[in-house]
N, C-alpha and C positions, 0 to 999 in steps of 0.2 A: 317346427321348432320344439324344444324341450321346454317343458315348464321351469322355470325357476323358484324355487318355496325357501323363506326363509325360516330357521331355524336355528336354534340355540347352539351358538357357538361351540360347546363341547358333546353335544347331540351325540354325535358319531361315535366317543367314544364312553359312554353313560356303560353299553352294552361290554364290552372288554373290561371296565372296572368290576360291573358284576361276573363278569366271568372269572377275576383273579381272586376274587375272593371265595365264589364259587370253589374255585380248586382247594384255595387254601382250609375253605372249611369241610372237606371231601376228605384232605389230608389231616385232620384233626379229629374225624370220626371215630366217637368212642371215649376221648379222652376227654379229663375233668375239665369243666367249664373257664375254669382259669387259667388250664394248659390250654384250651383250645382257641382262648382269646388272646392270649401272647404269640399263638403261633400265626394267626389273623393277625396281630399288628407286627409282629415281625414282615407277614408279607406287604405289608402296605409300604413297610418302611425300604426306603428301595436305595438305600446308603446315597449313591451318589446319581439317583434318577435314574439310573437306566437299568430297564428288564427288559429280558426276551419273551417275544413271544414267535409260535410258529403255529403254524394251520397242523389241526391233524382231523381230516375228514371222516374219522372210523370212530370219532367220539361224538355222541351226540350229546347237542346243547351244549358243547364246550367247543367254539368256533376260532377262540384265541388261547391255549392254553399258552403259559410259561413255562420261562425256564430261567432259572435264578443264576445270578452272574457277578452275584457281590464275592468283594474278594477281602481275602483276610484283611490288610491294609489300605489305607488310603494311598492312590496312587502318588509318584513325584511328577508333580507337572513343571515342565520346562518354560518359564515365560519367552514372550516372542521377541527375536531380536531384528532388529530393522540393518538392512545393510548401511555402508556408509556412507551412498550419495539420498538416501531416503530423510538417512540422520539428518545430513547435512540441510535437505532442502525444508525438514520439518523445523528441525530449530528456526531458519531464514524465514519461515512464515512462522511462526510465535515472534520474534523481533520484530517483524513488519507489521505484526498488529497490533504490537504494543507500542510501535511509533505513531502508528497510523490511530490512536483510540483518539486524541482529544481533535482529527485532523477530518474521519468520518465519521459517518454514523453508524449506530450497532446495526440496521439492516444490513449495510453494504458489507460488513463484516463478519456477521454472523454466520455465513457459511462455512470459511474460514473456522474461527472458532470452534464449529461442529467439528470439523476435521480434526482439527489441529486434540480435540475431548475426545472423536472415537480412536483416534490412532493411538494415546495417550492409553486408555481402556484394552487396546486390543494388545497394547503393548506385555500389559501384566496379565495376559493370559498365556493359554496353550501354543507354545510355539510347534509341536510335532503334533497340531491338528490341524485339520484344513476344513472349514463351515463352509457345504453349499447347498443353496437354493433349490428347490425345484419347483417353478413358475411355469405356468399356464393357465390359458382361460377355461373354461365353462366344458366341460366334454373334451378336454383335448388328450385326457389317458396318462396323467402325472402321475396319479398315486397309483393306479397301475404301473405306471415304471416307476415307481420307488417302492412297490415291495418286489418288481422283480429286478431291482439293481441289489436290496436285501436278502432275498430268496428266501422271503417267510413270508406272508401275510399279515402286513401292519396296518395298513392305512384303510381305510374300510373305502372300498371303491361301490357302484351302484347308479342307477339309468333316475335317480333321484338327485336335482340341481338346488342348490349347491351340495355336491357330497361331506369336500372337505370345508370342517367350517370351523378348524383352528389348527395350530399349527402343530405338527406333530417330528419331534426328533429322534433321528435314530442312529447310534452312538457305535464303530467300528472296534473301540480298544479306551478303556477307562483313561481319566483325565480329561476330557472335555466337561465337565460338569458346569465351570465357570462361563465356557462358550455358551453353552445352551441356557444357564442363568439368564448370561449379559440378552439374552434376545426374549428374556419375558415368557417361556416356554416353563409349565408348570412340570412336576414332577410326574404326573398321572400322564401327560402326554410324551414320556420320555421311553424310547422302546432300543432294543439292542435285536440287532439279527442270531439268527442261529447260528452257532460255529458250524464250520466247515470240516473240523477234523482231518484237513490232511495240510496241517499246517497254519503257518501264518496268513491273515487275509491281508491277498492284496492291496486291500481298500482301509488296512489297518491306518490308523489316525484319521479317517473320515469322518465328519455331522454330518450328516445328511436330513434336510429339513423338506418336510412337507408342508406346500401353504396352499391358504387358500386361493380361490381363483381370485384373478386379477379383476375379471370382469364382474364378480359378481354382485346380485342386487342387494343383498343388505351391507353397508357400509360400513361395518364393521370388521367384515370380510377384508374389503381393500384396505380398510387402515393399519389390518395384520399385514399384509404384504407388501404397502409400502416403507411398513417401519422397519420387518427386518429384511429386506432387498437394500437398507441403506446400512446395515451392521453386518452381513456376511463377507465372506470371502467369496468366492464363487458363484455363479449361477448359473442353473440348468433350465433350458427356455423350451419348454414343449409346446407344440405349434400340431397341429392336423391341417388336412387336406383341405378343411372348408374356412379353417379361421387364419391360415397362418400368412395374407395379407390382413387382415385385419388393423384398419386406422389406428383403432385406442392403442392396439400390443405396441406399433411402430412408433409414433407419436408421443405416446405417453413415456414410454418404456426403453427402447430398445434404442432411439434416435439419442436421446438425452443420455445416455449407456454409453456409448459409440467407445467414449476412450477409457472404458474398462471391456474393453472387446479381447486381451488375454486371460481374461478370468471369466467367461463365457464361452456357454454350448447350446448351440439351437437344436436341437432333436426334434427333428420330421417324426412324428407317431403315428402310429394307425396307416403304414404305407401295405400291410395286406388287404385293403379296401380298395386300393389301386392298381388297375389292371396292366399287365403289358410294359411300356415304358415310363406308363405312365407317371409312375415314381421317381421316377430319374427329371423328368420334365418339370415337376414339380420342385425339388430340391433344386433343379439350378434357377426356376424363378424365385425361391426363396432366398438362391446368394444373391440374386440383384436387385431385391428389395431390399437386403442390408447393405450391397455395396452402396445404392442410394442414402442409406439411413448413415453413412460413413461410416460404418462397420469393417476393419479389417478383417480378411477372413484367414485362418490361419493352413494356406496351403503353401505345397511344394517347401515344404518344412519353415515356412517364415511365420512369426508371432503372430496370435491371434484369434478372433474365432472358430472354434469346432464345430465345422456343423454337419450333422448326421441325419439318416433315414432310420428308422428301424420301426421295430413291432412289438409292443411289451405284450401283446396280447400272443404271440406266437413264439416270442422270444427271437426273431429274425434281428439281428443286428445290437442285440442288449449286450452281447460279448464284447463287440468292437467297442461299444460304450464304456462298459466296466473295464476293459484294458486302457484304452484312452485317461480316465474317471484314474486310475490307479498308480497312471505316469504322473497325472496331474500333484495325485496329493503327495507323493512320495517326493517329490520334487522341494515339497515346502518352502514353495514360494508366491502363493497364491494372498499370504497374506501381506505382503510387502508389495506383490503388486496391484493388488486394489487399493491399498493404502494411496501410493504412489497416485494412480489414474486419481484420485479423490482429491491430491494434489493440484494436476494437473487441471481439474474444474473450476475449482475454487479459485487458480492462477488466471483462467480462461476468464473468469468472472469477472475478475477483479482489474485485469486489462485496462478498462477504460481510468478506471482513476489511479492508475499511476505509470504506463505506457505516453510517452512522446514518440514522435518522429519528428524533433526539431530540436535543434541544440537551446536548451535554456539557461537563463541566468542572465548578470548584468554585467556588458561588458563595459570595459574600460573607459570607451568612449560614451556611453551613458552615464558613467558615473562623473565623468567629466563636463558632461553638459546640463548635471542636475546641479553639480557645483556652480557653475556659470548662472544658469539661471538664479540660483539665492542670493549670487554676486551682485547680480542685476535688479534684483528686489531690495538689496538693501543700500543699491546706489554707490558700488565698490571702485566703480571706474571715475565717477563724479567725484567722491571723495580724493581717491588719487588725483586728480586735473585739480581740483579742489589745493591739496598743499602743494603741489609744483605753486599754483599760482601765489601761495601764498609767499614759498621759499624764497622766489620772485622777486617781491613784492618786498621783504625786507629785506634781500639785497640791494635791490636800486636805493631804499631809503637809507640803507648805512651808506654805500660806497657814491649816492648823488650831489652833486655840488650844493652846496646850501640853500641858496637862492631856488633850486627846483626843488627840493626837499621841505623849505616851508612853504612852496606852491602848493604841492601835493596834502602837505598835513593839513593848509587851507581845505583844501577839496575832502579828505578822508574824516574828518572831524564827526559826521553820521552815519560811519560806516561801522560795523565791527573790529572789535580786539584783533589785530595781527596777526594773523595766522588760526584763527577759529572761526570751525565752519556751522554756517547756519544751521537751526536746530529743523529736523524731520516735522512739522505739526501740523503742517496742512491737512486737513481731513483727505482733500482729492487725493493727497498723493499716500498715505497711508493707506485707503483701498485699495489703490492700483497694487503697491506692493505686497498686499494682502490675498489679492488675483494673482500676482505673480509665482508667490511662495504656492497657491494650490496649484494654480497648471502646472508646477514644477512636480510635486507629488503626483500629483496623476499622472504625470509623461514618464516617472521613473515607476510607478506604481503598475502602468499596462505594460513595459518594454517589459520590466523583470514575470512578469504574470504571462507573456507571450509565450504560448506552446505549450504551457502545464496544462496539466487534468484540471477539470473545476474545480472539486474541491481544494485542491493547492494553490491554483490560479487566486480565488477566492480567497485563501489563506494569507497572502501572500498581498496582496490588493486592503483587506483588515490591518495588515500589521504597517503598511504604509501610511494607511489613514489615521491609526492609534497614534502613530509617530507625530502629522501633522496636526495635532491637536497643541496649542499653544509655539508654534513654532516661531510664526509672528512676532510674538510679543517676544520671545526669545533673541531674535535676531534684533530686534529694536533695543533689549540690551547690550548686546554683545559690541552694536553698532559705535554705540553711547562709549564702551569701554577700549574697544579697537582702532577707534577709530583716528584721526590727526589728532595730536595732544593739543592741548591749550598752549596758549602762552607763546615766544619765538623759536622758530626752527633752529635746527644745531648748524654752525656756521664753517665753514673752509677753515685751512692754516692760514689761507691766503687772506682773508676775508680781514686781521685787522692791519695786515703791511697797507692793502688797498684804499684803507680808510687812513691813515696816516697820509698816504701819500696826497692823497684830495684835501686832508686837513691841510698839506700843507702848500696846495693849486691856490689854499684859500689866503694862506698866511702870505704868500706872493702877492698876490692882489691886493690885498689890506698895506702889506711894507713899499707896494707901487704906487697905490692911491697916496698915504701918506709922507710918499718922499716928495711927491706932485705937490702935494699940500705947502709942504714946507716949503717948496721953492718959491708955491705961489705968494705965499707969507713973507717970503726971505728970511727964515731962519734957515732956511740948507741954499747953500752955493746952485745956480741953476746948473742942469743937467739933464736934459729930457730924453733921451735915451735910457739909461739903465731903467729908472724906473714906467717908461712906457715899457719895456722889455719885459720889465719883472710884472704887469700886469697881463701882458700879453701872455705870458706863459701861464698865469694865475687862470685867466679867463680861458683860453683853447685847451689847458690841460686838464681843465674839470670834466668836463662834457668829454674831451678823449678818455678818462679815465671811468669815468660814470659807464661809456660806451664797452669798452673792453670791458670793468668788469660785470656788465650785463652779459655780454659774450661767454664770460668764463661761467656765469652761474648757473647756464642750462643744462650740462650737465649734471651739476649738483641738486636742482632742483628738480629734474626729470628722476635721479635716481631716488629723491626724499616722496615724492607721488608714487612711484611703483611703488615705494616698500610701505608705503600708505594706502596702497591700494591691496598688496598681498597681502598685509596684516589683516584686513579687513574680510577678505576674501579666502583667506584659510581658515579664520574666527566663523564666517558663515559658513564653512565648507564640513569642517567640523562639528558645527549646530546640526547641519543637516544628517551629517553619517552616525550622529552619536541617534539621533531621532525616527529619522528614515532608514537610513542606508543596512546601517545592523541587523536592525528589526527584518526587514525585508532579507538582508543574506541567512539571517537565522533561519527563514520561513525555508529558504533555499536548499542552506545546507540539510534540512530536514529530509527536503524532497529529496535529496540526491542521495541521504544515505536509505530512507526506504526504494527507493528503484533500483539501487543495490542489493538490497536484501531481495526485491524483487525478482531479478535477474540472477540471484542464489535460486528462488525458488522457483524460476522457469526454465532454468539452463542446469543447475546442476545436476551430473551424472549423465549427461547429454552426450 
C-alpha cells in the first residue's frame, strides 16, 4: 500500500507560485527597482483569477511557466436561468417551508432551506458555465486526467499521498470568476489551459475543478470535497482497477448521488494496467455496482450516467471523454439539472411529514357526532323532555275541571315554578359532564388527526386540546341562557276557547246544584230533570273536555321540547365549533395547502 503523509493544504502549489514570480522577475531583468516591482505585482494580480500555465520541458527550473490571459475588459456574464417547471417547483418549496416553519423543526427543514440558498446563489451566476467536479480516491489518476482533459500541466500529480491537497480551478473562457469564488477556491489556485489556436474550445464555458481525494487521511482534505461536491454542477468520478468497488466511494458517495446520476461520469482510469479483456470485465462490473447503488446509467441514448474506460496516462480514451465533456457543457443544462435532482432529495426527505396514503380530515359524520355528544353533556335531550312536560303540565292545569285543578295545586305546592327546570349543581353530575365534554375532544381530536404525518397529526391533536380548555364552563353558560325560559309556555289559539268552554262545564254545575237548591227550599217550582240535566252535563263534560284537550296538547308540547331541545343543542354545537371544531379545520386546511405545495414540488414538470 502507499503511504499516506499529510500535508499542508496548498503544499503542492507553494512550488508554481514561486515559479510565477520566478518568470515574472526573469522578465523585469535589468529594469529599475520600481519598474520591476510593478511588473511583479502586476503578475500576481491575475484580474479575474485565472492564469495559464503549460509545461515546457526544455526550461530548466521553470516546470510551470505561464501565459497571461487577462483581457482588456471585464467579461459580461450571463446569470442562470432556471426553466419553467424548475421555477415552478422551487417557488412550491419556499412556500412549503414557509408554511411548514411554525409546524417543524429547523432540522427537518434545513435541507430544504440549503437548496432552496444554493439554487437561489447559483441563480445569479454564470449561466454559459458549466462547474465540474473531478473526484476520486487516493491513486486513482484524477489529476492526471485533469491536466490531460486541459492539455497543459496544472495539477502537480506524484507516487506521494495525498498529492492533491486543495482544490485547484481551471477556467475554459473568462466569466466564471463568481463560480469559482462561490466554491471558496483562492485566486493562486485558479489556472486556465493553453489555447489551442485552431479555434474555439470545445470545452469553452467549462470549470473544471480538482479536489482532493475523497479518501484521504487528513480531514481537511474530505471536508474540501464534501463541501464543493454539494455546490457544483457536474461530477467526474474517477475510479481504478483496485478501488473502484470500494465501500466508502459507494456508500458514502455515489449511492446518496443516485438522483443526480445525469450530471455524472464514472471514468474507469488506469485500464492500461489491464490485460486482454480484462477491461471490459471490469467496466461492466463497475455498471452493476451502480446499477445496485440506483444509479441510472445513461445508455442506448437514455438519460443518465456516463460511464467510461480510458487512460490519462496514455491518453487511450481521454478523446471520447472530452467530446462526451464538450456535449455536456455546451448543452447548458447541467446547472438546472442538479438543481432539480437537489430537489428531488430534499422532496424524498421530507416525504414522511407530509405524504399520506389515507384520505384525511373531518368528515361530516364526525362533526355530527362531536355535536351529539356536547348535546349529551349538557343534557339537551333532558331539557327538551324537560319543557314537553312542562307545556303539559300547564295545559292540563288551564284547560282541567276545577275540582282536579285544586287537587293537583294541593299536590304541586313543593314542587317548582311552572315550567322551570331544575338547576345543573350536583357535583356527580357535573363531572360526568365534564368526562363527557373530554371524550368528545379526544374522539374528534384522534378521527381528524387519523392518517396525518406527526408533526400535523400532533398539530392538530394541540389545537383541539387548546380549544377544550374552558369549554365546560362555557357550555354551563350557554345551558343557563339556551336553555327553557322561565316562567309559562306560549299557549295555542285554541287554548283559551278550551278554557272558556270548561269554565263554562263549571257554570252548568254550579246553575244545576243551585236550581236543586231552590226547589229543595221551594223558592223554584220543583223540576228535577233540567237541573239534574244541566249538572250532568257540568260533570261529564269537564273531564271530556280536560281529556281532548290533553289530547290536542301533545302535539304542541312535543313541538315546544324539540325546539327546546335544538336551541340548546345548536348553542352547544356552536360552543364547540367556535372552540374545537375551527381550530382543528385550521390546523387542516394548513395541511392540505402544504401537501399541495408539496405535490408542486414532486410532480411538477413530471
Amino acid at each position: 500500500m502507499t503511504a499516506v503523509t499529510d500535508q499542508d493544504p496548498t503544499e503542492h502549489t507553494d512550488q508554481p507560485d514561486d515559479d510565477a514570480r520566478k518568470a515574472a522577475g526573469t522578465a523585469g531583468r535589468g529594469a529599475p527597482d520600481d519598474e520591476r516591482a510593478k511588473r511583479t505585482d502586476s503578475a500576481e494580480t491575475w484580474d479575474d483569477g485565472l492564469i495559464a500555465r503549460r509545461v515546457n520541458e526544455t526550461a530548466e527550473g521553470d516546470r510551470f511557466p505561464m501565459t497571461d490571459s487577462r483581457s482588456a475588459a471585464p467579461p459580461t456574464v450571463t446569470p442562470l436561468v432556471y426553466e419553467g417547471s424548475l421555477r415552478s417547483r422551487l417557488e412550491a418549496l419556499r412556500q412549503l417551508v414557509g408554511l411548514s416553519r411554525t409546524r417543524l423543526d429547523s432540522r427537518t427543514l434545513s435541507q430544504a432551506g440549503r437548496v432552496l440558498d444554493e439554487a437561489s446563489a447559483r441563480r445569479r451566476l454564470s449561466g454559459q458555465h458549466t462547474v465540474v467536479a473531478i473526484a476520486g480516491a487516493t491513486g486513482s489518476g484524477k489529476s492526471q486526467l485533469f491536466n490531460a482533459l486541459a492539455g497543459v500541466t496544472i495539477s502537480e500529480t506524484g507516487v506521494r499521498r495525498p498529492t492533491t491537497a486543495a482544490p485547484i480551478a481551471c477556467s475554459w473562457s473568462d466569466g466564471g470568476a463568481g463560480l469559482i469564488e462561490r466554491l471558496g477556491i483562492p485566486p493562486r489556485l485558479r489556472r486556465r489551459p493553453l489555447p489551442t489556436g485552431d479555434g474555439e474550445s470545445p470545452l469553452r464555458g467549462l470549470v473544471l475543478i480538482d479536489l482532493p481525494d475523497h479518501d484521504s487521511a487528513a480531514v481537511q482534505h474530505r471536508q474540501h470535497v464534501d463541501r464543493i461536491l454539494a455546490l457544483v454542477d457536474a461530477v467526474i468520478w474517477v475510479v481504478d482497477p483496485e478501488k473502484y468497488a470500494d465501500a466508502v466511494l459507494h456508500e458514502r458517495y455515489l449511492r446518496p448521488m443516485a438522483a443526480h446520476a445525469e450530471v455524472m461520469f464514472v471514468v474507469l482510469n488506469q485500464i492500461d494496467r489491464l490485460p486482454g479483456e480484462a477491461a471490459e470485465q471490469v467496466l461492466d462490473d463497475l455498471r452493476r455496482l451502480l446499477d445496485e447503488d440506483g444509479i441510472a446509467l445513461g445508455e442506448y441514448g437514455e438519460p443518465g450516467t456516463t460511464v467510461l474506460a480510458l487512460s490519462a496516462l496514455t491518453g487511450d480514451g481521454v478523446g471520447e471523454l472530452r467530446e462526451s465533456l464538450g456535449q455536456f457543457v455546451s448543452e447548458r443544462g447541467a446547472a438546472n439539472r442538479r438543481i432539480s435532482a437537489d430537489v428531488d432529495i430534499a422532496a424524498a426527505r421530507l416525504w414522511p411529514v407530509y405524504a399520506t396514503q389515507r384520505r384525511t380530515g373531518l368528515s361530516e359524520q364526525a362533526r355530527e357526532e362531536f355535536s351529539d355528544r356536547l348535546a349529551d353533556a349538557v343534557g339537551a335531550t333532558a331539557a327538551g323532555e324537560a319543557a314537553e312536560r312542562a307545556w303539559l303540565r300547564n295545559a292540563n292545569r288551564a284547560c282541567g275541571t276545577p275540582w282536579l285543578r285544586l287537587w293537583r295545586w294541593y299536590q304541586d305546592r313543593g314542587e317548582p315554578t311552572t315550567g322551570r327546570l331544575p338547576g345543573r349543581t350536583q357535583a356527580d353530575e357535573e363531572a360526568t359532564a365534564r368526562q363527557r365534554v373530554e371524550q368528545a375532544v379526544r374522539t374528534v381530536a384522534d378521527r381528524a388527526s387519523a392518517g396525518l404525518p406527526a408533526p400535523w397529526a400532533q398539530a392538530v391533536r394541540e389545537a383541539a386540546v387548546r380549544g377544550s380548555q374552558g369549554l365546560p364552563e362555557a357550555l354551563d353558560e350557554l345551558t343557563v341562557r339556551a336553555g327553557v325560559p322561565t316562567g309559562r309556555p306560549p299557549r295555542p289559539g285554541w287554548w283559551p276557547v278550551a278554557v272558556l268552554v270548561q269554565a263554562s262545564m263549571t257554570i252548568l254545575q254550579f246553575l244545576g246544584g243551585l236550581w236543586l237548591l231552590g226547589q229543595i227550599i221551594g223558592v223554584v217550582s220543583p223540576n228535577l230533570g233540567v237541573p239534574v240535566l244541566l249538572m250532568v252535563i257540568g260533570i261529564v263534560g269537564g273531564p271530556l273536555i280536560e281529556w281532548s284537550c290533553r289530547m290536542a296538547a301533545r302535539g304542541p308540547a312535543r313541538r315546544y321540547g324539540l325546539e327546546a331541545e335544538r336551541r340548546l343543542r345548536e348553542a352547544a354545537s356552536g360552543c364547540g365549533r367556535a372552540r374545537v371544531l375551527d381550530p382543528v379545520a385550521a390546523e387542516l386546511l394548513r395541511y392540505r395547502e402544504v401537501r399541495e405545495q408539496y405535490g408542486r414540488v414532486v410532480g411538477a414538470g413530471r
